[in-house]
C-alpha positions in Angstrom: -32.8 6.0 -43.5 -29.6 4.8 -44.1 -27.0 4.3 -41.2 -23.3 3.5 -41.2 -23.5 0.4 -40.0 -26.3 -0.7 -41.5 -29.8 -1.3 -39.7 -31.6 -4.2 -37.3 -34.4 -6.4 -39.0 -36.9 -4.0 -37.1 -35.1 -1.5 -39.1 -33.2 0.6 -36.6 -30.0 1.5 -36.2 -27.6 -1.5 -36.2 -25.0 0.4 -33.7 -27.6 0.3 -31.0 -26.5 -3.4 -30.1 -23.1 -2.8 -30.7 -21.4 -4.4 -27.5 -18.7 -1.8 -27.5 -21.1 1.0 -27.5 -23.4 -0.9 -24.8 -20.8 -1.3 -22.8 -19.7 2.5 -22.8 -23.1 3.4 -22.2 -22.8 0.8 -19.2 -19.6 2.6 -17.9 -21.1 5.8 -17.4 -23.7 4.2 -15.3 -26.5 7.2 -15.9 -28.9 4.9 -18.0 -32.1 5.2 -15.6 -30.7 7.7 -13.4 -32.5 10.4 -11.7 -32.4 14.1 -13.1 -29.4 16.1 -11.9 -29.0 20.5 -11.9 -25.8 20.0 -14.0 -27.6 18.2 -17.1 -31.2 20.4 -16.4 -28.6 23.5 -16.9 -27.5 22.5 -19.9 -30.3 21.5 -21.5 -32.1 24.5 -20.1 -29.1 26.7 -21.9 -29.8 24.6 -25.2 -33.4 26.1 -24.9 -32.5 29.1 -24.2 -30.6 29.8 -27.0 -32.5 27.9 -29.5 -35.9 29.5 -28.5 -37.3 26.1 -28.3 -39.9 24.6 -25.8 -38.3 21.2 -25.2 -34.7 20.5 -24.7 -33.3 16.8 -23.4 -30.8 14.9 -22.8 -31.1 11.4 -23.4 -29.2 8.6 -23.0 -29.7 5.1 -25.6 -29.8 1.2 -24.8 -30.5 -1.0 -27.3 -34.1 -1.4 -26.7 -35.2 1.7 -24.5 -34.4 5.6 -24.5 -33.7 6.5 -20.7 -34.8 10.7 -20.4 -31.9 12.0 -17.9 -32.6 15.4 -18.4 -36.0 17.0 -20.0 -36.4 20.5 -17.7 -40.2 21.2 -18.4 -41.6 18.3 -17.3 -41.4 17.0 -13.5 -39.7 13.8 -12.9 -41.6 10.5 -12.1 -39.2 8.2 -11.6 -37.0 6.1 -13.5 -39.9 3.5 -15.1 -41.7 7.1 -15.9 -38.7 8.4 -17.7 -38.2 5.9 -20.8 -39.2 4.5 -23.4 -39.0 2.1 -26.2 -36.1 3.2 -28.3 -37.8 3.7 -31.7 -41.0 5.9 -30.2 -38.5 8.7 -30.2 -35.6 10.0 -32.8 -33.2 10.1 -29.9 -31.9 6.7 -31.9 -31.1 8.9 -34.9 -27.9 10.5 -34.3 -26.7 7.8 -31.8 -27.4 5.8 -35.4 -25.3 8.5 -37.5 -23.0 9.1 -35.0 -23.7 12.4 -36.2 -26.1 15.2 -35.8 -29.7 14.6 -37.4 -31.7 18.1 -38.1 -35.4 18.1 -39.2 -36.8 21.4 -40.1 -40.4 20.0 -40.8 -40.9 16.8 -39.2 -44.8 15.9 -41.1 -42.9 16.8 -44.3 -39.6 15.3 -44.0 -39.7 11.9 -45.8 -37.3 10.6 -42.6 -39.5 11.8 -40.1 -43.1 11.3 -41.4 -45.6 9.5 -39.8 -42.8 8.9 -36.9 -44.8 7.9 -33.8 -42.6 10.6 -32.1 -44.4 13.6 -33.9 -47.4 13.7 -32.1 -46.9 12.8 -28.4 -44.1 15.3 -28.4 -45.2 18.2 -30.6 -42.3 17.8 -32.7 -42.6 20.6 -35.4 -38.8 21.1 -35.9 -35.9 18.6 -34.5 -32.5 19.3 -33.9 -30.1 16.5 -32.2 -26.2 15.8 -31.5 -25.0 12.6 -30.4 -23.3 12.4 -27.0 -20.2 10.6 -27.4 -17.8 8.5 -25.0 -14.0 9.0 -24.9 -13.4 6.1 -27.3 -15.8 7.6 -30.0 -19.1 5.3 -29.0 -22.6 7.0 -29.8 -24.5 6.7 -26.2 -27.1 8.9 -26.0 -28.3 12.4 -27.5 -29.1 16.1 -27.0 -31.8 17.6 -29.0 -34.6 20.5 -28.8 -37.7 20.5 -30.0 -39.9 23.0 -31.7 -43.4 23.0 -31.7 -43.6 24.6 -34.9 -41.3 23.8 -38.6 -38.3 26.6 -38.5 -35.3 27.2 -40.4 -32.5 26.1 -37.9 -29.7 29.0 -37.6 -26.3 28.0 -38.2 -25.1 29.9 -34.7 -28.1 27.6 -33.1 -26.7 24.3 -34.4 -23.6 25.4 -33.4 -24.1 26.1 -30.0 -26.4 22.7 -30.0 -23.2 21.1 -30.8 -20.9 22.9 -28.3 -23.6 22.0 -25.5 -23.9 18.1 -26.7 -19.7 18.1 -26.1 -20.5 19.8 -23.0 -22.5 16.8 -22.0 -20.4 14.9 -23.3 -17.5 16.0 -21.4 -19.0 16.1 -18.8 -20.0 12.3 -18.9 -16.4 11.6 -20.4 -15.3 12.9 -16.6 -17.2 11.0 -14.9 -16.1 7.9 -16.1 -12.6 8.5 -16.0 -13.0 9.7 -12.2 -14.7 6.5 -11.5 -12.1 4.4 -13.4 -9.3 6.3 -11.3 -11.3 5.6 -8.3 -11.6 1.7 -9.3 -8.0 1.2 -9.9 -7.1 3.0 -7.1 -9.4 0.8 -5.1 -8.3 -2.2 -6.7 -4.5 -1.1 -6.2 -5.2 -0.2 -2.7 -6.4 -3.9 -2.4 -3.4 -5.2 -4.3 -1.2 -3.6 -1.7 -2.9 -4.7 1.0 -2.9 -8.2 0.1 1.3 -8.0 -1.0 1.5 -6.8 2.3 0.2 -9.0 4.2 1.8 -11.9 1.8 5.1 -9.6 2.8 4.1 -10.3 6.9 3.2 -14.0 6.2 6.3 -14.5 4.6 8.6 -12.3 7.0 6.7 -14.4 9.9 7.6 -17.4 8.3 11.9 -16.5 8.2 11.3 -15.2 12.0 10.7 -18.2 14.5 7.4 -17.5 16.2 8.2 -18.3 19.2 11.8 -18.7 21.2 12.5 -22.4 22.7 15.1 -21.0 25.3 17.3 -23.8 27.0 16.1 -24.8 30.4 17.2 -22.4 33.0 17.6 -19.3 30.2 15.2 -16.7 29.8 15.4 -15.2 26.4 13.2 -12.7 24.2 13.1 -11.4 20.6 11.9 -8.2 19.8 10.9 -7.3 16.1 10.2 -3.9 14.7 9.4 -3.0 10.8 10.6 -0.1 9.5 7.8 2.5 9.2 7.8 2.6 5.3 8.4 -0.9 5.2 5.2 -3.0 5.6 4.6 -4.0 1.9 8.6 -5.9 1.8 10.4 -8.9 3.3 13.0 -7.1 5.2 16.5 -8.7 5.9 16.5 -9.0 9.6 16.5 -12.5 10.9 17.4 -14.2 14.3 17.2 -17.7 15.5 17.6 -19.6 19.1 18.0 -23.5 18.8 20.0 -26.9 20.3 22.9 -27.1 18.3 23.9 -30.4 20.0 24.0 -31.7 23.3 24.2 -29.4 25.5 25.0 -26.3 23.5 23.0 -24.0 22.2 23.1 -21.2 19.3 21.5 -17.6 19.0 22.2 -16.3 15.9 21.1 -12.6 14.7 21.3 -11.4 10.7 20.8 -8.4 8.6 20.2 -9.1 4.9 21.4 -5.8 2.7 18.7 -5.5 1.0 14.7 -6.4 0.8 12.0 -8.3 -1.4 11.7 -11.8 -2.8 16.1 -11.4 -2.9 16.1 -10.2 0.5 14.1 -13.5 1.9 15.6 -16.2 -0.3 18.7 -14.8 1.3 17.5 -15.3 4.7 16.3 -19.0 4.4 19.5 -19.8 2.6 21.2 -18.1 6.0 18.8 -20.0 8.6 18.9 -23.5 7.0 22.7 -23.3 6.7 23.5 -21.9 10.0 20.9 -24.7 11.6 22.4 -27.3 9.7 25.9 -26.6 10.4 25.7 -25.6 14.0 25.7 -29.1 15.0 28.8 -29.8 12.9 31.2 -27.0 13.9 31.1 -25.1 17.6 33.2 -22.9 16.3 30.4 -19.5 15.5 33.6 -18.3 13.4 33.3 -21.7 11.2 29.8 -21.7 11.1 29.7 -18.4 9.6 32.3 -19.3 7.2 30.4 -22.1 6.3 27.5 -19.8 5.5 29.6 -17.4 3.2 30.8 -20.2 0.9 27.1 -21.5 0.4 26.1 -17.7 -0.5 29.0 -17.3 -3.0 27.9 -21.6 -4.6 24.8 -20.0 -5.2 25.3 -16.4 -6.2 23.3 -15.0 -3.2 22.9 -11.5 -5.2 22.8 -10.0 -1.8 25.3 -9.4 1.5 24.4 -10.3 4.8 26.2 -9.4 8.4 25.4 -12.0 10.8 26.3 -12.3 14.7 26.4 -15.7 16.2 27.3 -16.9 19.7 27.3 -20.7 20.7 27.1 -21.3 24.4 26.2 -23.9 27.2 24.9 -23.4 31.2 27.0 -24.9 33.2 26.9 -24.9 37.4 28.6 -21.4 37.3 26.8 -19.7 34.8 27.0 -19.6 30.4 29.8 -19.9 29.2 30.3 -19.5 25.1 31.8 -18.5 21.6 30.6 -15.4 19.8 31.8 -14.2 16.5 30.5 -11.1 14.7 30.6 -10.9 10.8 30.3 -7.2 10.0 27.6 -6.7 12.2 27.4 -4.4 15.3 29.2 -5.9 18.6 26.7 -7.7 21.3 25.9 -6.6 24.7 25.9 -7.8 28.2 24.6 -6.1 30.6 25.8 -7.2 34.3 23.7 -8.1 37.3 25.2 -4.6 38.5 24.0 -2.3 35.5 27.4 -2.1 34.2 27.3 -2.9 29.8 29.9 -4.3 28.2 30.6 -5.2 24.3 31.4 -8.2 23.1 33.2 -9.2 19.8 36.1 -8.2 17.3 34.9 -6.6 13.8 34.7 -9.5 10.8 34.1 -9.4 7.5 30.4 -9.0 6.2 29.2 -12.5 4.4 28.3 -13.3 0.6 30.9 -10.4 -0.8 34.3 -12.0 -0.4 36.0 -15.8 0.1 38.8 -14.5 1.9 36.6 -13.2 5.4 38.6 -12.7 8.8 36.2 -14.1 11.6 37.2 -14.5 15.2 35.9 -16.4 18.0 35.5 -14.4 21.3 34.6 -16.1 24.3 32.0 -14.8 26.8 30.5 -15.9 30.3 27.0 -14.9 32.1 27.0 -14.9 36.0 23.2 -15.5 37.5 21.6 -12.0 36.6 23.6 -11.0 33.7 22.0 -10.3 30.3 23.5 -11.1 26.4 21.6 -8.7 23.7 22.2 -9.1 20.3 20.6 -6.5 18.1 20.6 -5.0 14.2 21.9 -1.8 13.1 17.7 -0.2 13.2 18.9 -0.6 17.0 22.0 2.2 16.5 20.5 4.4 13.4 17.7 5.8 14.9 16.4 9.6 13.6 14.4 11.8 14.3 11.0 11.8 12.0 11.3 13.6 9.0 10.1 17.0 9.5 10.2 16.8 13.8 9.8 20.1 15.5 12.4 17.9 18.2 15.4 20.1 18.4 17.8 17.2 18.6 19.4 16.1 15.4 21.6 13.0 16.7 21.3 9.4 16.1 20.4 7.0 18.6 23.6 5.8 18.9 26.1 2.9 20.3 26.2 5.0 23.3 22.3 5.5 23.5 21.9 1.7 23.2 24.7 1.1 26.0 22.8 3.8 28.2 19.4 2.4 27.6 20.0 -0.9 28.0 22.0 -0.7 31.4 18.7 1.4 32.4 17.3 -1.7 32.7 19.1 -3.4 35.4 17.0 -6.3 37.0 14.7 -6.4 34.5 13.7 -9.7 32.8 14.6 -10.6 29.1 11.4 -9.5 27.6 11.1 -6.5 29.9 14.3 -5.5 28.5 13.7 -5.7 24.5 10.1 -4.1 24.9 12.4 -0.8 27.1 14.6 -1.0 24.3 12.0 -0.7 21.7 10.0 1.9 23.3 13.3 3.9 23.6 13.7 3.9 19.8 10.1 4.8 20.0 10.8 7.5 21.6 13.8 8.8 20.3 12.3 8.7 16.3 8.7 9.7 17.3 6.9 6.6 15.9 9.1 6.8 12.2 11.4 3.6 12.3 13.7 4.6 9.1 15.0 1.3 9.6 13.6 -2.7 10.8 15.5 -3.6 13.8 15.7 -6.9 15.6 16.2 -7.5 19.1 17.1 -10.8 21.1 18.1 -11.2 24.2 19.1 -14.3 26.6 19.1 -13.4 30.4 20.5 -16.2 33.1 18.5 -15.8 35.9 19.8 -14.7 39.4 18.4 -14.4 42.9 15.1 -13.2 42.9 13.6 -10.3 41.0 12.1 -7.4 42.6 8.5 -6.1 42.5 8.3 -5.2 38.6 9.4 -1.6 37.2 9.2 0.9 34.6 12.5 2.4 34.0 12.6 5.5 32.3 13.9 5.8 28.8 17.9 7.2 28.7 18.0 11.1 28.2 18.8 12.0 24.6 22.2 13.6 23.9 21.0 17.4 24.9 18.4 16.5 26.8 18.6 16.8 30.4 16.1 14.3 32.8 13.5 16.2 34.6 9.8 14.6 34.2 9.1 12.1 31.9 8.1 13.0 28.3 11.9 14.6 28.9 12.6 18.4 27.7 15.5 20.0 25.8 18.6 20.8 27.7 18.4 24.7 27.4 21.9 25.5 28.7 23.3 24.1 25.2 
């Protein structure tokens, strides 16, 4: 019997150890496997139709034939439910890639004296290959007839519709498996670029504050809720400038990714490296702006930077805000105040207007610097919440003076849970928080304020509910 590509020394087909087609036959993973209804109802329909006894569905290694589906006969196990590939003609149109009919298999000078004949009754044989999506020969579907027949042409072709059936049906399987794989494999991918995304946005964040002696200070970071696979933008910093003075120093990078955190170590090793040269927040920061434009920083950043120094009295220090949202002290008494005069945003421009402002902390007063997350709070997407307002400059004031007497971490975790609050658990945006609290007299026994009412929302019990008379 000739094949078309050729035959083995032990004269079988040469495509049976074809590594393309062994390893589509590997794909499907149903070499060896048990029976299943929807391969015993096919081949049961390929009996039907036919009239035969015997119908199968077989799938072909290179050295055995693996039965997945042969209705009449009871399963007994997967060692039962082979044999060696050339005791069968399964091989045959796996071989031809093409369907091998055999009206009389004693007479047939391809079939006679096949070992096949005998242990299976084979009087007639009829067979299709079963084909994988790329066009490799892996197994077969055939029927058998007891006795020699003339096949109909309607039989052969419904043989051949059933064998694409199986076919299909295989072809399925393997694509649902390789959907699954990748999706499992992208699922991993993503996993690992986000933590590589935390690593790295741990790495621009310091991990923990070295206040000056006598300060207590805090930082507060939240991710945006869409945001855990990318290196946001937001970026503070609390450190000895020189001496006696100190420097906080609070960013938002426009932008996120690789761009977003090359931006932000430029910004941090500049800022550190000139902070102990220049006082002045306002030089600093204009310091900062010329090294973004000498090395094409592709992004903008606004930046907030206040250099101070305790003294017997209190803090006293310089604060200049480049494009970014004014700071906030809260008095001992519960009273907020802002703190700055609106500058130019950094890495867009050489000509940027900065000012110094000075500030002072009394024992018990508060400074909070913050990123815009802090004032652009929404409501989830979809929220059943009947307010529709931001959490605003005028939220932020209100929540922060709710929490008069309370340390500096106290204060950014309120804060936080605020935003919490107000946007039902979907940050649309990261937002930073740091705060640096002179200590007064004596704190009292620790509290849990409650958060600020939102703007139609009167307070009653906390969760609050919607102001009705609106």
């Amino acid at each position: 019997m000739e094949y078309p590509e050729g035959a083995r020394a032990d004269g079988l087909p040469a495509v049976l150890s074809a590594p393309d087609r062994l390893a589509a036959l590997e794909a499907t993973g149903l070499a060896g496997s048990a029976p299943e209804p929807v391969f015993d109802d096919l081949a049961r329909l390929a009996a039907s139709v036919t009239g035969c006894g015997i119908a199968a569905i077989t799938f072909v290694g290179e050295c055995r034939t693996y039965w997945k589906s042969v209705p009449h006969l009871p399963y007994g196990g997967p060692e039962a439910w082979q044999n060696p590939v050339g005791d069968d003609f399964c091989y045959v149109p796996v071989g031809m890639n093409g369907p091998f009919i055999v009206e009389d298999a004693e007479r047939d000078p391809r079939t006679t004296g096949h070992p096949a004949i005998g242990p299976w009754r084979v009087g007639a044989w009829a067979g299709y290959p079963i084909v994988s999506a790329d066009g490799q020969p892996i197994g077969t579907m055939c029927v058998i007839d007891a006795r020699p027949r003339v096949w109909k042409p309607a039989e052969l072709e419904t043989l051949a519709t059933l064998a694409r059936a199986v076919s299909n049906e295989v072809n399925l399987r393997v694509t649902l498996q390789t959907a699954r794989s990748a999706l499992q494999t992208s699922q991993a991918a993503l996993a690992r670029a986000r933590d590589l995304a935390r690593s790295l946005q741990d790495s621009l964040l310091p991990p923990v504050l070295r206040p000056a002696p006598g300060l207590d200070a805090a930082a507060r970071y939240v991710p945006a809720t869409d945001g855990g696979e990318s290196v946001t933008g937001d970026f503070y910093d609390l450190f000895q400038a020189r001496g006696p003075w100190w420097t906080a120093v609070m960013g938002d990078v426009c932008g996120k990714g690789t761009e977003a955190a090359k931006v932000t170590a430029l910004a941090r090793y500049t800022l550190r490296a000139d902070a102990g040269d220049h006082l002045s927040p306002a030089e600093v920061l204009q310091r900062l702006n010329a090294s973004m434009l000498a090395q094409g920083a592709p992004l903008f950043l606004t930046a907030v930077q206040a250099t101070f120094r305790l003294t017997p009295g209190g803090l006293t220090g310089r604060l200049c805000l480049a494009g970014h949202p004014p700071a906030l002290i809260r008095r001992a008494d519960g009273r907020v105040q802002q703190v700055g005069v609106a500058g130019s945003l950094l890495g867009y421009t050489e000509q940027v207007q900065l000012t110094d402002v000075r500030f002072r902390l009394a024992p018990g007063d508060l400074l909070l610097l913050y990123t815009d997350g802090a004032i652009e709070a929404r409501p989830a997407p979809g929220s059943a919440e009947p307010r529709q307002a931001m959490f605003d400059e005028d939220a932020l004031v209100k929540a922060l003076a709710s929490t008069r007497n309370l340390e500096a971490a106290a204060t950014t975790s309120h804060i936080a849970d605020a935003l919490a609050y107000w946007h039902g658990g979907w940050a649309s945006d990261d937002t930073a928080l740091l705060a640096l609290r002179l200590p007064g007299r004596e704190l009292p026994p620790p509290q849990t304020p409650r958060l600020p009412p939102p703007l139609g929302y009167t307070e009653g019990r906390y969760p609050l509910t919607p102001d009705r008379r609106e």
